[in-house]
N, CA and C atoms as a LAMMPS dump frame, in Angstrom:
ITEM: TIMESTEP
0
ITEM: NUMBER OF ATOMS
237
ITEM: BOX BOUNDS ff ff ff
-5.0000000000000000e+02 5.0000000000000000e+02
-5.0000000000000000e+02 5.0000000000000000e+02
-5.0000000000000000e+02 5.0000000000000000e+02
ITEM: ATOMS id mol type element x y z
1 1 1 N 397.961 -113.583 -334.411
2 1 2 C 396.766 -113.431 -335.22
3 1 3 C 396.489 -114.751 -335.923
4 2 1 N 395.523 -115.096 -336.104
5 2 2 C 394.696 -116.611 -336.484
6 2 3 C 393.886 -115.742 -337.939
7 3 1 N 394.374 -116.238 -338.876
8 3 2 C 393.2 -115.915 -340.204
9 3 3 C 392.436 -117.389 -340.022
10 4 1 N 391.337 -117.479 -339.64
11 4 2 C 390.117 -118.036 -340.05
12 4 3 C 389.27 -118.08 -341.685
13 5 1 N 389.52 -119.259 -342.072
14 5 2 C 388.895 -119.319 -343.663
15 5 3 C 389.503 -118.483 -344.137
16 6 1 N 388.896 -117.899 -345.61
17 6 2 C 389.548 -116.998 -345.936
18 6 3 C 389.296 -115.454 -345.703
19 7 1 N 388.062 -115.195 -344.671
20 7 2 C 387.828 -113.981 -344.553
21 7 3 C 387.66 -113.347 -342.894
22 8 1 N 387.351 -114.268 -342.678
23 8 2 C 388.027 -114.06 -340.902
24 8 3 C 389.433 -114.222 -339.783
25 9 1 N 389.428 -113.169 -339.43
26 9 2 C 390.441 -113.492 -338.602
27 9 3 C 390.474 -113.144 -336.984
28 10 1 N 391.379 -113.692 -336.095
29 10 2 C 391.212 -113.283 -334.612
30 10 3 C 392.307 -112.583 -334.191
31 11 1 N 392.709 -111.738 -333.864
32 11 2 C 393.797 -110.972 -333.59
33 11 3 C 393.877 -110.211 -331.669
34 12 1 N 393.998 -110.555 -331.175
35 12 2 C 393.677 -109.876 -329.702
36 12 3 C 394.36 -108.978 -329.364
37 13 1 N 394.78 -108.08 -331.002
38 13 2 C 395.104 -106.809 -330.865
39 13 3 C 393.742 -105.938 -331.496
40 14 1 N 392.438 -106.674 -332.114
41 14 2 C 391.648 -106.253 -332.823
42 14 3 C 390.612 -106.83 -331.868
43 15 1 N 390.077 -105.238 -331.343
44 15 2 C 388.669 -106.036 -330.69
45 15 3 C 388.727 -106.72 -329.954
46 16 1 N 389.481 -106.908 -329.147
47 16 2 C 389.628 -107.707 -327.859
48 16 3 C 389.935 -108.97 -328.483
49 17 1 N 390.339 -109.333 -329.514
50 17 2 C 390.14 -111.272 -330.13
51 17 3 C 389.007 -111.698 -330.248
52 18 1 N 387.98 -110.625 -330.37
53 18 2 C 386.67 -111.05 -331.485
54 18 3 C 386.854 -111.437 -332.876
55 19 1 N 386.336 -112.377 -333.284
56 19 2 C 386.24 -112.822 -334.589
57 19 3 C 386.015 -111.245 -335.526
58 20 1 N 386.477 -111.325 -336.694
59 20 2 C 386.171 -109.973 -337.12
60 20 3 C 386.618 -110.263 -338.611
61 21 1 N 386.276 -109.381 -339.736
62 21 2 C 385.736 -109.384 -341.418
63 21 3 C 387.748 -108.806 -341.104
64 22 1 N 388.204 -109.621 -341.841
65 22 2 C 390.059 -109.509 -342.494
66 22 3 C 390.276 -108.077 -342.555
67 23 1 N 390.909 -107.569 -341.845
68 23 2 C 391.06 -105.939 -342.25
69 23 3 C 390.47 -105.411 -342.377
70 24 1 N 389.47 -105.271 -341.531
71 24 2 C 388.655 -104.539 -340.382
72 24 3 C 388.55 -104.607 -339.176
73 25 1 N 388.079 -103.992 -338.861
74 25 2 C 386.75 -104.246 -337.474
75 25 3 C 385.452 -104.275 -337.236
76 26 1 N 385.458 -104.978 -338.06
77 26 2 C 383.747 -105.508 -338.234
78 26 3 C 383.724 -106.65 -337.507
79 27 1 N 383.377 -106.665 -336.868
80 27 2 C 382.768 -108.27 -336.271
81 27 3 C 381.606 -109.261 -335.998
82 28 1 N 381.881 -110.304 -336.234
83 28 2 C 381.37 -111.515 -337.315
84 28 3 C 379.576 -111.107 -336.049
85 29 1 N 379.963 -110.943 -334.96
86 29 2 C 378.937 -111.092 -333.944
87 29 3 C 377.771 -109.744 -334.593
88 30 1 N 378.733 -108.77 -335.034
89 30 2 C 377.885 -107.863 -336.091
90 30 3 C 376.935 -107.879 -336.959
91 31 1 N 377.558 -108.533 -337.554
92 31 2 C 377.029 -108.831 -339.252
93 31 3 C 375.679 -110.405 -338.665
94 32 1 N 376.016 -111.063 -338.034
95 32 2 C 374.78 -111.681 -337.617
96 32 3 C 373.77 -111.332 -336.456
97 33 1 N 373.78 -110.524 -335.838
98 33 2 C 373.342 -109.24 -335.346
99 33 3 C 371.746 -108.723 -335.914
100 34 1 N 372.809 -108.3 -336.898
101 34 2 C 372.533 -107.041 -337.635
102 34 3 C 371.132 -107.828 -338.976
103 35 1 N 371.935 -109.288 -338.957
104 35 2 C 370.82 -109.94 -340.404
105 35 3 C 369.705 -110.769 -339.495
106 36 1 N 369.957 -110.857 -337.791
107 36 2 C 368.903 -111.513 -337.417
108 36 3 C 367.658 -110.656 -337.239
109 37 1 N 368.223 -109.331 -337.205
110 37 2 C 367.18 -108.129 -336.898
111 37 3 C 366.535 -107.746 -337.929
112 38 1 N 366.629 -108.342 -339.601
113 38 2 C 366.427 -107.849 -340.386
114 38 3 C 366.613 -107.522 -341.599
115 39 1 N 368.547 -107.088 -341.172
116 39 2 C 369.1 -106.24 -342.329
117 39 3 C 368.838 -107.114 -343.401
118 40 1 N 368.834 -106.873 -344.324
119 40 2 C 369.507 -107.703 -346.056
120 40 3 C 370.994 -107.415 -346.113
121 41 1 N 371.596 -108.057 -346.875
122 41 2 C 373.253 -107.804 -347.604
123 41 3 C 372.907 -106.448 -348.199
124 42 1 N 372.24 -106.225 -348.713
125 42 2 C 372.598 -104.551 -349.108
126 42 3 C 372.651 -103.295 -348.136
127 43 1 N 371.894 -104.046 -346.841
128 43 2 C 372.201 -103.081 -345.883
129 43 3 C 373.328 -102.971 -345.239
130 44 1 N 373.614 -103.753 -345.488
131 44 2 C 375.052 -104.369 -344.06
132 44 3 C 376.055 -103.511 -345.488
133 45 1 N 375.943 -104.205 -346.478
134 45 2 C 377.185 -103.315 -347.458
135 45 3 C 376.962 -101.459 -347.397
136 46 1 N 375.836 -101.041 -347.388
137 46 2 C 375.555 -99.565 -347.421
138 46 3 C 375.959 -99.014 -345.846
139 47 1 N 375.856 -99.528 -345.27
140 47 2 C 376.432 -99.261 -343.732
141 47 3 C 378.225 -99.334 -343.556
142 48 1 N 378.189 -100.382 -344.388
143 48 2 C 379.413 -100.744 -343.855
144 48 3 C 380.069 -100.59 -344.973
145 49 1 N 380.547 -99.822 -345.745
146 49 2 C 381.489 -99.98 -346.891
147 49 3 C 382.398 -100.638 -347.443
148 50 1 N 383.096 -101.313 -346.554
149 50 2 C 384.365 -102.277 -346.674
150 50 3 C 383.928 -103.514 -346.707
151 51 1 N 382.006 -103.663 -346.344
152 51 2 C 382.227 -105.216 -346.496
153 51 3 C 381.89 -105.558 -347.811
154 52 1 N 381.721 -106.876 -347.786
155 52 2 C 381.482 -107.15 -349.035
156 52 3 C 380.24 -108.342 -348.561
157 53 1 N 379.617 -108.239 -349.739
158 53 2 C 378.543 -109.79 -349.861
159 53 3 C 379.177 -111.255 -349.231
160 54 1 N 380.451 -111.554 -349.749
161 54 2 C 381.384 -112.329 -349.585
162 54 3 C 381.977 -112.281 -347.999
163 55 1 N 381.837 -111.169 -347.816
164 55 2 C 382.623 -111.209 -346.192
165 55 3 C 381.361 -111.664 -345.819
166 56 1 N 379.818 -111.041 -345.641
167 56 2 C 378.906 -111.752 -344.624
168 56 3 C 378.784 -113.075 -345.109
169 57 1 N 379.082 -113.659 -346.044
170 57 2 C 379.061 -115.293 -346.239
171 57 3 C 379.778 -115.842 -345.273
172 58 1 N 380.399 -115.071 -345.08
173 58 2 C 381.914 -115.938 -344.573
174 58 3 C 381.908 -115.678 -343.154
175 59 1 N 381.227 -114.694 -342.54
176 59 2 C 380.346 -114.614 -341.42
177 59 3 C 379.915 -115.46 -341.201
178 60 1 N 378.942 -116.046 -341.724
179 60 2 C 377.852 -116.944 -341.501
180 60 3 C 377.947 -118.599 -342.125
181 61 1 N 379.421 -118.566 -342.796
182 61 2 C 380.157 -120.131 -342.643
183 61 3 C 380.826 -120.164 -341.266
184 62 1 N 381.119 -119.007 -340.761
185 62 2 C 382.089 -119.402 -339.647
186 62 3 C 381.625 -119.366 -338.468
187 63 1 N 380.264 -118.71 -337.874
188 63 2 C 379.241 -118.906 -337.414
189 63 3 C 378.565 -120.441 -337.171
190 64 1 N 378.327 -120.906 -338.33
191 64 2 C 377.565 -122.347 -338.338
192 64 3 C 378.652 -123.619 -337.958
193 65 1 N 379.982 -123.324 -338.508
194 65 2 C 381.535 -123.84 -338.293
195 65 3 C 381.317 -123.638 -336.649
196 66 1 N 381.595 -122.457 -336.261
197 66 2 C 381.219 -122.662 -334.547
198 66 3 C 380.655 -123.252 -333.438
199 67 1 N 378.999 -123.083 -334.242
200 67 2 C 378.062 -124.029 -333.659
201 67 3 C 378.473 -125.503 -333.711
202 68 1 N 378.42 -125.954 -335.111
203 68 2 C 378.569 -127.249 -335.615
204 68 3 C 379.9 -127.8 -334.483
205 69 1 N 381.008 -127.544 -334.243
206 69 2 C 381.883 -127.988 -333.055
207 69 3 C 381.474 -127.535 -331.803
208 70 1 N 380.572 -126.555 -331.431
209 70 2 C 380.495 -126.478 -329.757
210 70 3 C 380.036 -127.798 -329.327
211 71 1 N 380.69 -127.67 -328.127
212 71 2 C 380.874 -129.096 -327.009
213 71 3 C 379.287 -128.789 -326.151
214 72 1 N 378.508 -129.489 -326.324
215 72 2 C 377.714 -129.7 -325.385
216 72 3 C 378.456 -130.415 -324.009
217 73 1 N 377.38 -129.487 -322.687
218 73 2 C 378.128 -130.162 -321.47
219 73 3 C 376.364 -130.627 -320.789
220 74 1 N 376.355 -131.62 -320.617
221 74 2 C 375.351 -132.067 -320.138
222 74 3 C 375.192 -132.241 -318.346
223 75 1 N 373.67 -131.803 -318.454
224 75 2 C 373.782 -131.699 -316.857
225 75 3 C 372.082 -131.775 -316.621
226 76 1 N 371.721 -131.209 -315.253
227 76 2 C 370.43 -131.987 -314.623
228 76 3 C 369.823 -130.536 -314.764
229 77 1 N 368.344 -130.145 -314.952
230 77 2 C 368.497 -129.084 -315.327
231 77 3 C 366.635 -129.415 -314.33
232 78 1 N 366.52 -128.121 -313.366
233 78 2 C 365.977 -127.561 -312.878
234 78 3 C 364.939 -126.785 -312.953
235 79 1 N 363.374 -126.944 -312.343
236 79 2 C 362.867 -125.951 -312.622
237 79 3 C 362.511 -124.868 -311.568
């Protein structure tokens, strides 16, 4: 198991080794999901009881943390 920051962790006994909210199974792919469609933080907390305001932050540091290191692979691109 990998704790990520302080509120994520990867466990590939949890969820296949989806990123997921520390002692749960919520996962991070969830909670940004869920706020691109719409939700607010009060929805995601009324749905989800265990999270917290603080866990979708931490969603969405570790999210942008992701992006910010993906490897672009460059190539010839087709139409």
């Amino acid at each position: 198991m990998a704790i990520i920051a302080d509120r994520i962790e990867i466990n590939p006994e949890v969820m296949l080794g989806q990123p997921v909210i520390r002692g749960t199974r919520i996962k991070v792919e969830l909670i940004l999901r869920k706020l691109a469609e719409g939700a607010t933080d009060a929805d995601l907390v009324d749905a989800y009881p265990n999270l917290s305001q603080e866990d979708i932050r931490a969603a969405i540091r570790y999210a942008a943390d992701v992006v910010a290191h993906e490897e672009l692979i460059e190539g010839s691109a087709t139409s």
